[in-house]
PATOR-202167 format. One record per residue (C-alpha): residue number from 0; residue in three letters; x, z, y negated. Coordinates in steps of 0.001 Angstrom, whole numbers, plus 524288, in hexadecimal, padded with zeros to 5 digits. Last residue first. Layout:
BEGIN
> seq;type;xx;zz;yy
> NUM;ALA;X;Z;Y
...
END
This chain:
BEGIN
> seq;type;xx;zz;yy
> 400;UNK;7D3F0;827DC;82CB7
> 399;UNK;7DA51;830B1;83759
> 398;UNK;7E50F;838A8;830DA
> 397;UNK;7F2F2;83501;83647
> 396;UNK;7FA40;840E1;83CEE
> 395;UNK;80634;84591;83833
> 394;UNK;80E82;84DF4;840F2
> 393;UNK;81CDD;84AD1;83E3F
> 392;UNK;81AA0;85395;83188
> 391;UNK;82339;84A0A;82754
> 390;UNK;822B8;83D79;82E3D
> 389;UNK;81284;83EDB;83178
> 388;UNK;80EEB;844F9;82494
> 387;UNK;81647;83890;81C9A
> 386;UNK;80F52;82ED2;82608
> 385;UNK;80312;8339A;8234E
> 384;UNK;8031C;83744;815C9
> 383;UNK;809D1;8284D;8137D
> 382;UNK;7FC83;821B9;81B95
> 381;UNK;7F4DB;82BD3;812AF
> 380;UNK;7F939;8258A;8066F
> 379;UNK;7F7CB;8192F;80C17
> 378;UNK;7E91A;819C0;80CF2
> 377;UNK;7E2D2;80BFF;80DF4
> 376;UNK;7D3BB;80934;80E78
> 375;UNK;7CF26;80233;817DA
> 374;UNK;7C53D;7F813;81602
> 373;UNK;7C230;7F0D2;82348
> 372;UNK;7C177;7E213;82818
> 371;UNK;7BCA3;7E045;83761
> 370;UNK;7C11A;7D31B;83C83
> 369;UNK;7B80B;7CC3C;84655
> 368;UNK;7AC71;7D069;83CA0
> 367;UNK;7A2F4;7D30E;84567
> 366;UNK;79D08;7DE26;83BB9
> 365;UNK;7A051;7DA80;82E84
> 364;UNK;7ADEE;7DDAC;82802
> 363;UNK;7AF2F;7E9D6;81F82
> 362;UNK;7B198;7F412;82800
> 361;UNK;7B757;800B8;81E8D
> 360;UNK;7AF50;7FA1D;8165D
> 359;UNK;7B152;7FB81;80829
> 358;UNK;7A1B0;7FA21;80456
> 357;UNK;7A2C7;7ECC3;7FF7A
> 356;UNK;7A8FC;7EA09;80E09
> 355;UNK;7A011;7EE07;814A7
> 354;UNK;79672;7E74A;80D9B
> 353;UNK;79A67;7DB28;80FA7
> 352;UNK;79FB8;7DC60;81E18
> 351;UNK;7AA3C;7D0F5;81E5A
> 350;UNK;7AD39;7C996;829FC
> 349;UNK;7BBEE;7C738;82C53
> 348;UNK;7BEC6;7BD38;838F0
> 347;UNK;7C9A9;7B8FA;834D7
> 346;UNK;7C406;7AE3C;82DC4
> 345;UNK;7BBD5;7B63D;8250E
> 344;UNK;7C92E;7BC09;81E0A
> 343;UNK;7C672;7B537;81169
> 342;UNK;7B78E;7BB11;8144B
> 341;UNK;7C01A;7C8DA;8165A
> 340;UNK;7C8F3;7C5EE;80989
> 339;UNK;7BE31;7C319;7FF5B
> 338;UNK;7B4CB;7D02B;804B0
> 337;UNK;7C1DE;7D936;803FB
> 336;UNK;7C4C8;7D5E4;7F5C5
> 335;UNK;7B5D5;7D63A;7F3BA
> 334;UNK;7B575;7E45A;7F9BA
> 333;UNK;7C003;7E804;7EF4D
> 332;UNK;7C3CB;7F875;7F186
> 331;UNK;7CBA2;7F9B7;7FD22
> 330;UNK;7D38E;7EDAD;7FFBF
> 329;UNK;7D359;7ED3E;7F090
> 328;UNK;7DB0E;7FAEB;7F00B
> 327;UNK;7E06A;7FB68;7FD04
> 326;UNK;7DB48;7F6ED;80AC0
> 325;UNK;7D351;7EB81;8121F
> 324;UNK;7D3E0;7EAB1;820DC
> 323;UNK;7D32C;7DEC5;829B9
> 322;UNK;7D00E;7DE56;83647
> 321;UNK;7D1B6;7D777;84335
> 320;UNK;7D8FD;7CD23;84125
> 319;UNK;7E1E8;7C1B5;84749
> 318;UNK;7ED87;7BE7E;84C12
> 317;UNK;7F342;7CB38;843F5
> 316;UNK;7FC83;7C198;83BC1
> 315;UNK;7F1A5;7B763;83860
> 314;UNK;7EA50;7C2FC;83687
> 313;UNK;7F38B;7C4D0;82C0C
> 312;UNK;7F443;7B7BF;826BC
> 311;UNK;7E5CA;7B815;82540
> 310;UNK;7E5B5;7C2D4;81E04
> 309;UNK;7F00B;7BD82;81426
> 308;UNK;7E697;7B311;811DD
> 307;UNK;7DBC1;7BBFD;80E8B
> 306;UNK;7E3C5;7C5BC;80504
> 305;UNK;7E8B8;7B865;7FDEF
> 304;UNK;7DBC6;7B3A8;7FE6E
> 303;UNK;7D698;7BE9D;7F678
> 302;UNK;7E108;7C29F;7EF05
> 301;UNK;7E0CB;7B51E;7E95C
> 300;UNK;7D045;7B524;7E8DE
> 299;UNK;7D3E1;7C277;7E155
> 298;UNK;7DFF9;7BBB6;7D762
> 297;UNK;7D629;7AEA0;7D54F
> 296;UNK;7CA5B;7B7DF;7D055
> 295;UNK;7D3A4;7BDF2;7C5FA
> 294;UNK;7D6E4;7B129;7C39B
> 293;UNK;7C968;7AC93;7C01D
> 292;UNK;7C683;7B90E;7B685
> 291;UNK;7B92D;7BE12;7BB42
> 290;UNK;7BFBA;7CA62;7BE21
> 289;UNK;7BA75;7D5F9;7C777
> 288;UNK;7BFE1;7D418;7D33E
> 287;UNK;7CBD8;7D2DE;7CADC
> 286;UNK;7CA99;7DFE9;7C5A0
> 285;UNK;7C868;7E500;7D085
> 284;UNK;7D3A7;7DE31;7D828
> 283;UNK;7DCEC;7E369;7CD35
> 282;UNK;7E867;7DDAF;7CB81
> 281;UNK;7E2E6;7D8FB;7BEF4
> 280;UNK;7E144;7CCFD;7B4D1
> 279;UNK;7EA9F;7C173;7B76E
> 278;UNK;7E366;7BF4A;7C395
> 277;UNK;7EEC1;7BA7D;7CAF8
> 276;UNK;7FA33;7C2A9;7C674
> 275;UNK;7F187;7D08D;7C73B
> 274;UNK;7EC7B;7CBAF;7D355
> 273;UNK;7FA1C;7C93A;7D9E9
> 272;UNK;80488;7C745;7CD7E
> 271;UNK;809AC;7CF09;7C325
> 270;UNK;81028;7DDF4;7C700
> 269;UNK;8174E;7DC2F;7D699
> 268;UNK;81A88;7CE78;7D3E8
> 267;UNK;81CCD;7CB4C;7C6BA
> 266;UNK;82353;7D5F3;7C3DE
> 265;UNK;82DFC;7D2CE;7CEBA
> 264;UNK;82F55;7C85D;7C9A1
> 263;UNK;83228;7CB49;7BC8B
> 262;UNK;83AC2;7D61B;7C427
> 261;UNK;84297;7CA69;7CAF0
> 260;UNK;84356;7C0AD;7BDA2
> 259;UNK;83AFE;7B62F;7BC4B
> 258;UNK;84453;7AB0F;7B6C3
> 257;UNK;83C57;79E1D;7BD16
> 256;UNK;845BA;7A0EB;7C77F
> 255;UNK;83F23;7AB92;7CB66
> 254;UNK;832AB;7A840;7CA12
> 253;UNK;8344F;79C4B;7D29F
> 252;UNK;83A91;7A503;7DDBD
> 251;UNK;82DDB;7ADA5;7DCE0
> 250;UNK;82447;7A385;7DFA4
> 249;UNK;82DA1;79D76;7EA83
> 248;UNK;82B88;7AA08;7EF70
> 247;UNK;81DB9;7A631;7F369
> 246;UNK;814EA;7B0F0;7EEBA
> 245;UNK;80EF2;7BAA9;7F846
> 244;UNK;80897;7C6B1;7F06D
> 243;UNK;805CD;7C438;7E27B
> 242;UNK;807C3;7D48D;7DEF9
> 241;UNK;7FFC2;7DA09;7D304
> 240;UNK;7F28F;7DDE1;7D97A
> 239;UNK;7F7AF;7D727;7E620
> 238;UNK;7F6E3;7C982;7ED8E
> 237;UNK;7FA8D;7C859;7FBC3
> 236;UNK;80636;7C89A;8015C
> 235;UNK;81450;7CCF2;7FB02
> 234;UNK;8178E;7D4D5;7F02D
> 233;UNK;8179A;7E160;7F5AC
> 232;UNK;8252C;7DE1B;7FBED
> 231;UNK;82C18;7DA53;807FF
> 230;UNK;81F86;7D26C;80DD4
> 229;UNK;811A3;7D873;809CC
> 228;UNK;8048D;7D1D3;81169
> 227;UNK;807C0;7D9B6;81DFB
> 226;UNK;80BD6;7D6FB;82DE2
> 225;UNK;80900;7DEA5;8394B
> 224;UNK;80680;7EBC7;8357B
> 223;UNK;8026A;7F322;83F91
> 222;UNK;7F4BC;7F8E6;84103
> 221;UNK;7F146;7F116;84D18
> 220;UNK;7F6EB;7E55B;847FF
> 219;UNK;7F605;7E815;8392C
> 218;UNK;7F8E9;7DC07;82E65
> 217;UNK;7F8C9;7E27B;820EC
> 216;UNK;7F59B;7DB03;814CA
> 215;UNK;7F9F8;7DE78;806C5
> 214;UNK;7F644;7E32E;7F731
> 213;UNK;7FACF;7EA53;7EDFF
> 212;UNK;7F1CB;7ECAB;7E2ED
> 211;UNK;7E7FF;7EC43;7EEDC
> 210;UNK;7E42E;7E8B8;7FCDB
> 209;UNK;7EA00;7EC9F;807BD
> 208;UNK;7E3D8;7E1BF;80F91
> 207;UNK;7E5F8;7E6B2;82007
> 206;UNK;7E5E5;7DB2C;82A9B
> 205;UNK;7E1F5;7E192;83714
> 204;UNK;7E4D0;7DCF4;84591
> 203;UNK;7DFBC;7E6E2;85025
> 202;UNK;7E520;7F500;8533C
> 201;UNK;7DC47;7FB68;84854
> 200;UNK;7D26F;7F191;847D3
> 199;UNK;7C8BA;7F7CD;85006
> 198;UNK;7CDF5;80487;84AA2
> 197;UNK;7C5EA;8027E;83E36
> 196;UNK;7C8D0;80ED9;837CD
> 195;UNK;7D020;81644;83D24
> 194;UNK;7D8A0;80E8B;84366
> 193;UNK;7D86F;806F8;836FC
> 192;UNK;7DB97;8123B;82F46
> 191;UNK;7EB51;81143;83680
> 190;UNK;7EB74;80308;8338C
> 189;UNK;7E6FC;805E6;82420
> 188;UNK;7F0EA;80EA3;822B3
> 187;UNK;7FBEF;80620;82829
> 186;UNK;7F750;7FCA2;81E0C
> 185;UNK;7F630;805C0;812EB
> 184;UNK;803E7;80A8D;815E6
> 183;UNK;80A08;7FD4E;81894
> 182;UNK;804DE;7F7E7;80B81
> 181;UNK;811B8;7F008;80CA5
> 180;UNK;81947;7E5D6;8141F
> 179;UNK;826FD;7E3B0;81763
> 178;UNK;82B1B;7D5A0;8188C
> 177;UNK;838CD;7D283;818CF
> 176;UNK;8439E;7D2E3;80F49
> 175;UNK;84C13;7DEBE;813EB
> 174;UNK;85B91;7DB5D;81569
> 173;UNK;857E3;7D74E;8229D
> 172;UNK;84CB3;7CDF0;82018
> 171;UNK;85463;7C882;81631
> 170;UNK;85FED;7C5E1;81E8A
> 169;UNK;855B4;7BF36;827EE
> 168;UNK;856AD;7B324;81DBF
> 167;UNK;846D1;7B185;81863
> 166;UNK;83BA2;7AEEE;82072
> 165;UNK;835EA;7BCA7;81C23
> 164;UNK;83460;7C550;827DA
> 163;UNK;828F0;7D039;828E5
> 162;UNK;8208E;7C9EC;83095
> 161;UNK;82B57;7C5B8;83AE0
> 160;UNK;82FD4;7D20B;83C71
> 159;UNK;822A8;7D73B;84308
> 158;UNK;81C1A;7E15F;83906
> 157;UNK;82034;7EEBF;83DED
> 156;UNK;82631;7F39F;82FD8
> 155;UNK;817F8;7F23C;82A00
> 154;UNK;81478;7FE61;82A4C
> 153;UNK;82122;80354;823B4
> 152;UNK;81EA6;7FA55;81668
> 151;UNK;817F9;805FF;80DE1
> 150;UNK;82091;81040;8106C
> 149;UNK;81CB1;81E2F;812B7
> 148;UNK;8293F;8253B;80EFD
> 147;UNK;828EC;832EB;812F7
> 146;UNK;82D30;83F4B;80A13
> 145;UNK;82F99;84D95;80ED2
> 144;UNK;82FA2;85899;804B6
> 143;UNK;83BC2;85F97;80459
> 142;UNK;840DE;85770;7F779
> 141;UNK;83661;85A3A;7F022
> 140;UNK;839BA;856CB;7E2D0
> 139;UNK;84405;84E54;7E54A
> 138;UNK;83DC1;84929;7F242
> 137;UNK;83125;843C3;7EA80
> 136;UNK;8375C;83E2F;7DE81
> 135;UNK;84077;8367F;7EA67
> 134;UNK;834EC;8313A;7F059
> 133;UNK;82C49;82ED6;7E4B6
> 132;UNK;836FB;8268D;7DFD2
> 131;UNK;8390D;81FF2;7ECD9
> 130;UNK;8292A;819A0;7EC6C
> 129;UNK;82DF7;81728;7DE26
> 128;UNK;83985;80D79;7E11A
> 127;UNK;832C6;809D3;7EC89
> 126;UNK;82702;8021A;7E614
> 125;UNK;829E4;7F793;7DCD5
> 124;UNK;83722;7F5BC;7E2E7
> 123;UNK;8324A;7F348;7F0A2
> 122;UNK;83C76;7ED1D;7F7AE
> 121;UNK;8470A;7EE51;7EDE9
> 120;UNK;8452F;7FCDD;7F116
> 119;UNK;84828;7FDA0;7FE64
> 118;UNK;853FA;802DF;7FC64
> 117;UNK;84DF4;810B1;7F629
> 116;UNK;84645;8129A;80344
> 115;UNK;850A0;8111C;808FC
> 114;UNK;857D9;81B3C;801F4
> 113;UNK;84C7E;824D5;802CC
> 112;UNK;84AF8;8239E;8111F
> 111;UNK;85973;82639;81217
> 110;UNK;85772;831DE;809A1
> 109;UNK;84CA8;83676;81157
> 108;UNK;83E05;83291;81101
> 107;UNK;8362B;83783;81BF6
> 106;UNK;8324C;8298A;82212
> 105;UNK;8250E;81FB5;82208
> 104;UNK;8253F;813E1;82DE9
> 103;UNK;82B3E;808A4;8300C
> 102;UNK;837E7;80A10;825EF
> 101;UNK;84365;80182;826AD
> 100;UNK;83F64;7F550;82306
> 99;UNK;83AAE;7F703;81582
> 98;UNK;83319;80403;81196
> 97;UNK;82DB2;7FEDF;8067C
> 96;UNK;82145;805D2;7FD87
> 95;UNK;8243B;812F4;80036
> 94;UNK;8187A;81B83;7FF8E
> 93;UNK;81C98;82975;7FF2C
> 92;UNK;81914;83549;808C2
> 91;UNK;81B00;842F8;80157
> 90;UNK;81D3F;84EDE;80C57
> 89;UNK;8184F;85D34;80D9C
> 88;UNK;810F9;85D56;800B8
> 87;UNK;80F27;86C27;80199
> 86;UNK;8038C;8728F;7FABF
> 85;UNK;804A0;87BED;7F0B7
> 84;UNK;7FC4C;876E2;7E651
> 83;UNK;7F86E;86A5A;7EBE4
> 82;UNK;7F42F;865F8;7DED7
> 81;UNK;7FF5F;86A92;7D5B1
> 80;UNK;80812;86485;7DF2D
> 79;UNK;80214;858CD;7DE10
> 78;UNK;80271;858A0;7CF8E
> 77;UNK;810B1;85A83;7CDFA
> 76;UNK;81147;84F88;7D895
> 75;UNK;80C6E;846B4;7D030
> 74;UNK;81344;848F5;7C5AD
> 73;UNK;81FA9;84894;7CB8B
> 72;UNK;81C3F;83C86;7D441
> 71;UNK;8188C;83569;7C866
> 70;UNK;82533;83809;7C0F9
> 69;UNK;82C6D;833BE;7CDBC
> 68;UNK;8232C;82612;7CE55
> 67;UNK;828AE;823A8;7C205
> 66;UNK;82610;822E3;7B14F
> 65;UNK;81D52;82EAC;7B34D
> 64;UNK;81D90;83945;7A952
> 63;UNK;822A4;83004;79CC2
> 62;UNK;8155B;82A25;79D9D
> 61;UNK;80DBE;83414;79A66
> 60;UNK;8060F;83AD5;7A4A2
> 59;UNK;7F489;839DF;7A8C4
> 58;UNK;7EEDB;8432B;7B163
> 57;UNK;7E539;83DF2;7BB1B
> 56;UNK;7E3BA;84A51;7C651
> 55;UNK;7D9DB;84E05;7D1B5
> 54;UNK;7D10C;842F4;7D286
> 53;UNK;7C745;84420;7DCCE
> 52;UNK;7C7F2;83A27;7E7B5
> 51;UNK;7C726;8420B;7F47A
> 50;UNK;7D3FB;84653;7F8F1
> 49;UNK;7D810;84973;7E9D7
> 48;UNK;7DBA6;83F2E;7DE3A
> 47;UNK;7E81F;83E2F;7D5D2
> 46;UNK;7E9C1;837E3;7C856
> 45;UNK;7F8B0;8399B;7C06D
> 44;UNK;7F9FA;82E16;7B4DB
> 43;UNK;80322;82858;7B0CA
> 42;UNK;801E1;81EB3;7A61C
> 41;UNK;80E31;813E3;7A478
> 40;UNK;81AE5;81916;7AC8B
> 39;UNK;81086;81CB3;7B8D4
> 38;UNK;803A8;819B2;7B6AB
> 37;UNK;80109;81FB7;7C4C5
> 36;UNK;80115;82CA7;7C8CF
> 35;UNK;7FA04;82CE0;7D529
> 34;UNK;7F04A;83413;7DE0E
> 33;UNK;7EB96;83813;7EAE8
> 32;UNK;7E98B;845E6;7EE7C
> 31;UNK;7E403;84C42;7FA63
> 30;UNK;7E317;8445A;80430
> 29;UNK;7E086;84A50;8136C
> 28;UNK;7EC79;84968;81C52
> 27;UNK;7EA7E;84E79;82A49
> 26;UNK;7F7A2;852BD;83324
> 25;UNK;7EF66;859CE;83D57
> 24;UNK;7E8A9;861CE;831E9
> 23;UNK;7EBEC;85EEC;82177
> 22;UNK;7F55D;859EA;819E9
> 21;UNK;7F2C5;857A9;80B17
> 20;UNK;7F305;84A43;80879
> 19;UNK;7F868;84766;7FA1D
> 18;UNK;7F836;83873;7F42C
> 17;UNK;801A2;83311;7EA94
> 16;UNK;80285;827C7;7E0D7
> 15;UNK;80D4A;8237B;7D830
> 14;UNK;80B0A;819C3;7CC95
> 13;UNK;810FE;810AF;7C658
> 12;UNK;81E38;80BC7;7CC4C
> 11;UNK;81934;810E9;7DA12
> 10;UNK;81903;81DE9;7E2F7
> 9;UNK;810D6;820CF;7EF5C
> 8;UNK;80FF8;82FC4;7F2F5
> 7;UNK;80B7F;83698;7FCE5
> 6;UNK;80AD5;844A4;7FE7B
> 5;UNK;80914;84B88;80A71
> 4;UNK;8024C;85A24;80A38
> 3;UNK;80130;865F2;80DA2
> 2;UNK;7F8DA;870D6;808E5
> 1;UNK;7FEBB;87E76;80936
> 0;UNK;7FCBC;889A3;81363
END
């Protein structure tokens, strides 16, 4: 009998990145590939690892190969199926960055799927032409293989109304413009780990940092999301590699009518401003971390409190705290990131564990610290496995963590 196995796959502008879980016993999914082709239009370039690390592939293509997410699907997938020879990808899961109103939860993509999906474009128009590209690439050339939409603002669809309202004329609400939130995957993730992991926080109030290029806050009441950093785009919140986060729109008005025009704008906001903006160096945190330059140092101690204040709102939200979990690539990977925000946090009752936390954690606040902070990291790859095995067999069962 052939392998099986789910196929995820999370499409951008530059690059498109893909993960295979072969499907094992009682509805089990172990990793077996994760990889990308990114570069694409400028260098692309094909690199894939196995289960455990090792590199498998990093081939190198001219530039007339892959000018799309559909070119990098093709060669991608030429490779895959060269991998698994024989096996049976049995259904593709896709990261869809906006799912608007309408959808709470992932869905086998139909036509009408695919036509909404389409609408919501102007939403997310960074992201959802390509996330549809892969889509339709997909169901041209396999057309009886099932696909699910995973999409990336579902778990927040059971925030209270009035979190998600803009005080603007309710015909705006209606026709769309309210707040949606992001990063749902990591952050419904992360909620599910947590039981897991530190299940004495599992049904108590948690504030979750993802932490990274992108970058947001997740309020969870007993692992549902009650309220999030990210309004009715990416843009909003806290500060980002290349995003500002919140900016008063009076900001945006004055541009405007100073003669910048709608894509200048848009430019601005989602490619020259948060740390890259700020520092006038990098959107790297590294490489920040690392400066001496004195704006470089202004951009972190403005992530910083930013990240700290918007904490506080949170709990504010919660009434109160009982952990606080840090996720994603600096989340992850900068234990003075997490050091600066936890003693910004002291007041809430945040006590930091030094060495703990150097280390990575997973616990990373002291012992009788009245709110327990944790490093957790983030796996939405697996979230989409899951939920795409589960709508396609009717039987999938989530992996303990």
């Amino acid at each position: 009998m052939s392998t099986k196995f789910i196929l995820v796959i999370n499409a951008g502008s530059s690059s498109l990145k893909f993960s295979l879980f072969s499907l094992g016993a009682a509805g089990a999914l172990d990793p077996v590939v994760r990889g990308q082709v990114d570069g694409i239009g400028t260098r692309p370039r094909l690199t894939a690892q196995d289960g455990a690390g090792s590199k498998l592939v990093a081939r190198d293509f001219a530039v007339g190969e892959v000018r799309e997410a559909r070119d990098a699907l093709r060669l991608a997938g030429a490779w895959l199926r060269e991998y698994i020879d024989g096996g049976e990808v049995i259904a593709v899961g896709h990261r869809v960055v906006h799912g608007g109103a309408d959808y709470a939860q992932p869905v086998l993509v139909d036509a009408e799927v695919d036509a909404r999906i389409e609408q919501l474009i102007p939403l997310a128009p960074l992201h959802q032409p390509h996330n549809l590209a892969a889509i339709r690439a997909v169901r041209e050339w396999q057309p009886q293989t099932p696909q699910v939409a995973c999409f990336d603002t579902a778990f927040h669809r059971k925030h209270p109304q009035f979190a998600d309202l803009f005080a603007l004329p309710w015909k705006y609400y209606e026709a769309g413009v309210r707040r949606y939130g992001f990063h749902g995957l990591s952050y419904e993730y992360i909620a599910e780990a947590l039981a897991q992991l530190a299940p004495e926080i599992a049904h108590g109030r948690v504030v979750v940092a993802h932490l990274g290029s992108g970058a947001s806050l997740c309020a969870l009441d007993a692992g549902r999301s009650m309220d999030s950093t990210m309004g009715f785009s990416a843009l909003d919140g806290i500060p980002m590699g290349t995003r500002p986060g919140s900016v008063d729109p009076g900001v945006l008005l004055y541009l405007v009518q100073r003669g910048m025009t709608a894509g200048e704008l848009e430019h601005l906001l989602y490619k020259e401003s948060g740390l890259l903006g700020l520092s006038g160096i990098s959107n790297d945190m590294r490489i920040l971390l690392e400066s001496t330059e004195p704006r470089a140092k202004l951009a972190v101690d403005y992530f910083v409190y930013r990240v700290a204040r918007d904490i506080g709102a949170l709990a504010a939200v919660l009434g109160g705290l009982d952990g606080l979990v840090f996720t994603a690539g600096i989340g992850e990977n900068s234990p003075e990131i997490r050091a600066r925000i936890m003693r910004a946090c002291g007041w809430l009752g945040v006590v930091p564990d030094a060495e703990a936390n150097l280390h990575g954690g997973p616990c990373i606040s002291a012992v009788g610290s009245e709110v327990s902070a944790w490093v957790v990291p983030t796996n939405e790859e697996l979230m989409i496995a899951r939920h795409t095995l589960a709508l396609v067999t009717g039987r999938g069962e989530k992996n303990d963590i």
